[in-house]
C-alpha positions in Angstrom: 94.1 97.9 78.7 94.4 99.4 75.2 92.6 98.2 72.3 95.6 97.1 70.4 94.7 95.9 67.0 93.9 99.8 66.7 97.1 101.0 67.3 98.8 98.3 65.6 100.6 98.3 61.6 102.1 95.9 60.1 105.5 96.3 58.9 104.8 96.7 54.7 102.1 99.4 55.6 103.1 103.0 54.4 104.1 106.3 56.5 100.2 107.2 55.0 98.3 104.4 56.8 100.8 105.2 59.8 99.7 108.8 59.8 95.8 108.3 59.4 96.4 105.9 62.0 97.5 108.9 64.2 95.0 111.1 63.4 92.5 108.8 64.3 94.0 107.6 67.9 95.0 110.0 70.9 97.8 107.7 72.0 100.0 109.3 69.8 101.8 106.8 68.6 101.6 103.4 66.2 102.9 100.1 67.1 104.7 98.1 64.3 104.6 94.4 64.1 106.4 91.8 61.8 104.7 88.7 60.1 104.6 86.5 63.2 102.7 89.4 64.8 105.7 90.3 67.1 106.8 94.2 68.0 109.1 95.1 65.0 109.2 98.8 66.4 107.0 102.0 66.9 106.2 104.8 65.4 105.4 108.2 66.0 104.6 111.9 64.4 108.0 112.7 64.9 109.2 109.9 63.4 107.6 110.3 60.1 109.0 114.0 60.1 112.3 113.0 60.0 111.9 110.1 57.7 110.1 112.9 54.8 112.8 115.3 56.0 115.1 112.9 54.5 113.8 112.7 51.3 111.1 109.9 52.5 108.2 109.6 50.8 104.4 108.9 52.2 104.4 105.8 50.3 107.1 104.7 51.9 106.7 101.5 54.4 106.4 102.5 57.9 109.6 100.1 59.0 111.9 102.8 56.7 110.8 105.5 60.1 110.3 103.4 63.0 112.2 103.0 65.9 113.7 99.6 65.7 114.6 99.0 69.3 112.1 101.0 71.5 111.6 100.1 75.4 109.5 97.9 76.4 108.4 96.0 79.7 107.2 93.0 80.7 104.0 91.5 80.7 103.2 90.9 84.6 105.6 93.9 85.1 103.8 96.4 88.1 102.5 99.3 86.4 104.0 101.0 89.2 107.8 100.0 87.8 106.7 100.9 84.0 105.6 104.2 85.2 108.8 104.6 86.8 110.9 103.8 83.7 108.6 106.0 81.8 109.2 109.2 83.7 112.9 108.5 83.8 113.1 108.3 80.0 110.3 111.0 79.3 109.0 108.7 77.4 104.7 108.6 77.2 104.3 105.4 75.9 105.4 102.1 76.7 104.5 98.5 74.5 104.0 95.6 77.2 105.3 91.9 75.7 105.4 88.8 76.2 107.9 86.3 76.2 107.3 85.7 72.1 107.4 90.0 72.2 103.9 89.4 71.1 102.1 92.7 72.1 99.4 92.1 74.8 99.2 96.1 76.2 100.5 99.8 76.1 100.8 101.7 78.8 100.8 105.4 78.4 101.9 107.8 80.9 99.2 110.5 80.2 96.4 108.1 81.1 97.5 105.7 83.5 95.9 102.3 84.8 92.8 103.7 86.7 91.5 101.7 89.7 88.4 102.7 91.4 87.8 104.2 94.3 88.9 103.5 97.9 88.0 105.2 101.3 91.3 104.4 102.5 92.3 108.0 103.7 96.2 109.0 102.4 98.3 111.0 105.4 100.5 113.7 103.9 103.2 114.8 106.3 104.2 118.2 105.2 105.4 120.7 108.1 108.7 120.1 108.1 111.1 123.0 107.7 113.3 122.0 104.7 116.5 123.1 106.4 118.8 121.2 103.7 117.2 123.0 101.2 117.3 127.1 102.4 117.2 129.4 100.6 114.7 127.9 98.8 112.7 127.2 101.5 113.1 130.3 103.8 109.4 131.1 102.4 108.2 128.2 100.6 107.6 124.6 102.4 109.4 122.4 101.0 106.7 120.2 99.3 105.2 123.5 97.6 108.4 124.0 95.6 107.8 123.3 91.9 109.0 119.9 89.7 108.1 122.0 85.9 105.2 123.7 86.5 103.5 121.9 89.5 105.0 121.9 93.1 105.7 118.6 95.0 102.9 117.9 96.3 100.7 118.6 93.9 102.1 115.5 91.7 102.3 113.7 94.7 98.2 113.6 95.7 97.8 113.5 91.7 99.7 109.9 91.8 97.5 108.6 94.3 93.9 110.1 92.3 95.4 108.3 90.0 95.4 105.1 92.2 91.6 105.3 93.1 92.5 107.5 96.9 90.2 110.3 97.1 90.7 111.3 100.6 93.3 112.8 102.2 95.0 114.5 105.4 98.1 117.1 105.1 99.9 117.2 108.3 100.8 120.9 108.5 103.0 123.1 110.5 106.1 125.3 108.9 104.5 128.1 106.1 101.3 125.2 106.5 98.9 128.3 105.8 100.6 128.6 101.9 99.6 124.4 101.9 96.1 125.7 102.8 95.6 128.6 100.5 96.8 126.5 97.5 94.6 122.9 98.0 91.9 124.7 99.7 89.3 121.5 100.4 90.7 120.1 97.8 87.8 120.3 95.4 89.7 121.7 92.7 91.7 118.8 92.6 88.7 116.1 92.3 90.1 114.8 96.1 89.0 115.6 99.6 91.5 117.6 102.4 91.5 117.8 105.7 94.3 119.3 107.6 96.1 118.1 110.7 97.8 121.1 112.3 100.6 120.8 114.6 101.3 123.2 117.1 104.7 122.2 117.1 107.0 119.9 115.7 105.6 116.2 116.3 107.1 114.1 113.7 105.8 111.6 111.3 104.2 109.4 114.5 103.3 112.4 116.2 101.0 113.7 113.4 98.9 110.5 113.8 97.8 111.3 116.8 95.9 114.4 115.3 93.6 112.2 112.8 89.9 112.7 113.9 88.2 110.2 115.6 85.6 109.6 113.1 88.4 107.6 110.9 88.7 104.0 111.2 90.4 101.2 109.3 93.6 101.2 107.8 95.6 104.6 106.6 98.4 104.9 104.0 101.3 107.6 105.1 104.1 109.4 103.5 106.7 111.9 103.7 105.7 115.0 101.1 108.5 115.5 99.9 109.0 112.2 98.3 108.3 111.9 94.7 107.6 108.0 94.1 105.6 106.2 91.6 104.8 102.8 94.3 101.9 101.1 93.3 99.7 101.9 96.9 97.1 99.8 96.0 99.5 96.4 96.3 100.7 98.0 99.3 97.3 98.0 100.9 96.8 94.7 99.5 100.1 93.4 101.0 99.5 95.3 104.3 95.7 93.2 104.8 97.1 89.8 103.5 100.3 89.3 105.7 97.7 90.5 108.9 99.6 93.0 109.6 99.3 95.8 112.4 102.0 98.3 110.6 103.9 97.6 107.0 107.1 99.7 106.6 108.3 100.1 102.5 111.8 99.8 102.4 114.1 100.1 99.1 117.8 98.7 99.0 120.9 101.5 99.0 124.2 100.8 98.1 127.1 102.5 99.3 130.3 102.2 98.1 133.3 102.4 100.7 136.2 104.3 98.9 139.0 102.2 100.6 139.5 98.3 100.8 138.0 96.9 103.9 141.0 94.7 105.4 139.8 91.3 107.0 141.9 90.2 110.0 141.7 87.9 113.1 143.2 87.7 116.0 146.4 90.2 114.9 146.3 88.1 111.2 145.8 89.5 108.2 143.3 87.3 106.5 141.8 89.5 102.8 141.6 93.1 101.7 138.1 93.8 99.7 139.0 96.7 97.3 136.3 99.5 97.9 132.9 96.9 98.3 129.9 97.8 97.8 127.2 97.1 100.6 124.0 96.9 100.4 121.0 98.1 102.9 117.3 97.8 103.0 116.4 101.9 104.2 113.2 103.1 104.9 111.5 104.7 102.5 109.5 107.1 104.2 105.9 105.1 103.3 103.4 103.1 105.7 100.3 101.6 105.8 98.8 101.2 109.2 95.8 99.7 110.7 93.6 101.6 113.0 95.2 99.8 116.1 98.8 101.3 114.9 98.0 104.9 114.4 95.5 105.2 117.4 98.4 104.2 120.1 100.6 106.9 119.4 100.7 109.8 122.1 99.0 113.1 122.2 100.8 116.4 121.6 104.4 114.6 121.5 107.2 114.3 119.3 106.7 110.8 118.2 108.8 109.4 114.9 108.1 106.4 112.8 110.7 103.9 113.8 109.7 104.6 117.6 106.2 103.5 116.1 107.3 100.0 114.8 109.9 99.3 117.6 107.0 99.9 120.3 104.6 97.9 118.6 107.0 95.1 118.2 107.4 94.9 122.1 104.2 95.1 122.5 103.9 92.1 120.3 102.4 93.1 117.3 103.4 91.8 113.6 104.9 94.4 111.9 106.5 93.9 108.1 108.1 95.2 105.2 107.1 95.9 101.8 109.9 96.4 99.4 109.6 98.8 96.8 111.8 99.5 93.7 111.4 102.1 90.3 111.2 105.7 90.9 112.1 107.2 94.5 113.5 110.5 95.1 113.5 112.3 98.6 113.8 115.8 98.1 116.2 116.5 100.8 118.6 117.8 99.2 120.0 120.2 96.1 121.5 117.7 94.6 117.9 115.4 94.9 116.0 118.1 93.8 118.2 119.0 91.1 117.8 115.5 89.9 113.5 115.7 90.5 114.2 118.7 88.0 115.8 117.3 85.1 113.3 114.2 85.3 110.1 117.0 85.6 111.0 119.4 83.9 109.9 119.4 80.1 106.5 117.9 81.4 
């Protein structure tokens, strides 16, 4: 949590306090309150600029440059969401209110809420062979192609350092040896790496079965080629306090059906429902399993996900879902990454 009351003007203070106020922080920007101590606005560098480059003065109030309606989230909002909204507005910093739009935090992008450490090993899947997106991956994997200036999966184990994991497995097959010449150990990157290497294609469940022995205890996975900002820790919490033996994150889709859907029975016509929209809870491409879960899937076969879950339903485990919302991409396609672009690329 930032210390507040030193980011924090009042209203009546000048562009001058607002600007020493900058020089002496790193968060790079001032938070403006009214007389009953409520968010009036914010303020930053840029801000000032354009209020002296229209004939402002430094002894001007700080209200005359502020942005009067700046985003905001809730107070008990997951950091996970506010990170989300964040990246989507390229925006670094965010004010967190309460109800009275009193100020009781600011989150800021560049320095995110830390957590510490957990043992809980992260599996990567990356060897799939990005058919959707050639030519761009006719000699690049797919999670090695670049958001700005970083590729894929580079942000992606950065979100989760972020989150406290430290350790992690890549599950590597197509162009895995360009994943293994760019993360190394993965000491350059303050995490650890091992590698799972697959012989051939074994899909997502498949992969498991390649995790050494010496692991135990439960085991987030993910697609790598998913940009998401999902608070893992809560998903780990969620996964140990429902007792579960595998948790599946889900996110709702809507699709749109460009016709009306007529209603009938029996021969008579009954409605018409002009183009409806449904909605679908779709897998998201993220797990957390317990040891049980990822130890029962077979040896040097192709094995997917959803075969995971169904067989360990039948065989009468509890399996759940964890519903996730904010930012999700799945860089599948052009048009997906094109989109991962524009939200990446000025940072």
């Amino acid at each position: 949590m930032q210390d507040i009351e030193k980011v924090t003007l009042p209203s009546d203070a000048s562009l001058r306090d607002a600007m020493r106020l900058l020089d002496q922080t790193s968060v790079q920007i001032v938070l403006v309150v009214d007389a009953h101590n409520k968010l009036a606005g914010t303020c930053t560098d840029g801000d000032i600029r354009r209020a002296l480059l229209s004939d402002g003065s430094m002894d001007d109030p700080v209200s005359t440059a502020m942005n009067r309606s700046p985003l905001v989230a809730q107070a008990g909002e997951p950091a996970s969401n506010i990170l989300a909204r964040m990246r989507l507005n390229r925006i670094r910093q965010m004010p967190v209110v309460d109800d009275n739009r009193q100020i009781v935090d600011l989150m800021m992008l560049a320095d995110p809420r830390k957590n510490p450490d957990t043992d809980v090993p992260v599996v990567l899947i990356v060897g799939g062979l990005g058919k959707r997106l050639r030519p761009l991956t006719e000699n690049c994997p797919k999670p090695m192609l670049k958001l700005g200036d970083r590729p894929i999966l580079e942000r992606t184990i950065e979100r989760f350092h972020e989150q406290g994991f430290r350790n992690f497995f890549l599950s590597v097959n197509y162009l895995g040896h360009l994943i293994e010449d760019y993360f190394g150990t993965g000491e350059a990157f303050d995490v650890n790496i091992g590698y799972l290497r697959e012989k051939k294609r074994l899909g997502t469940g498949g992969a498991l079965s390649l995790i050494p022995e010496d692991v135990s205890g439960p085991i987030i996975v993910m697609n790598g080629d998913l940009i998401t900002e999902v608070d893992f820790r809560f998903l780990l919490e969620r996964h140990q306090e429902t007792k579960s033996v595998a948790t599946m994150c889900t996110r709702e889709h809507r699709t749109t059906i460009p016709f009306g859907v007529v209603r009938s029975e029996d021969g008579r016509y009954l409605s018409t429902d002009e183009k409806p929209t449904l909605n679908h809870d779709i897998n998201a491409g993220i797990y957390c399993l317990s040891e049980e879960a990822y130890r029962s899937t077979p040896k040097d076969e192709f094995y997917d996900m959803p075969t995971l879950f169904t067989d360990l339903v039948k065989a009468g485990h509890h399996c759940s879902v964890h519903r996730i919302d904010g930012l999700w991409l799945d860089i599948g396609t052009r048009t997906e990454f094109e989109r991962a672009k524009r939200v990446f690329g000025e940072q």
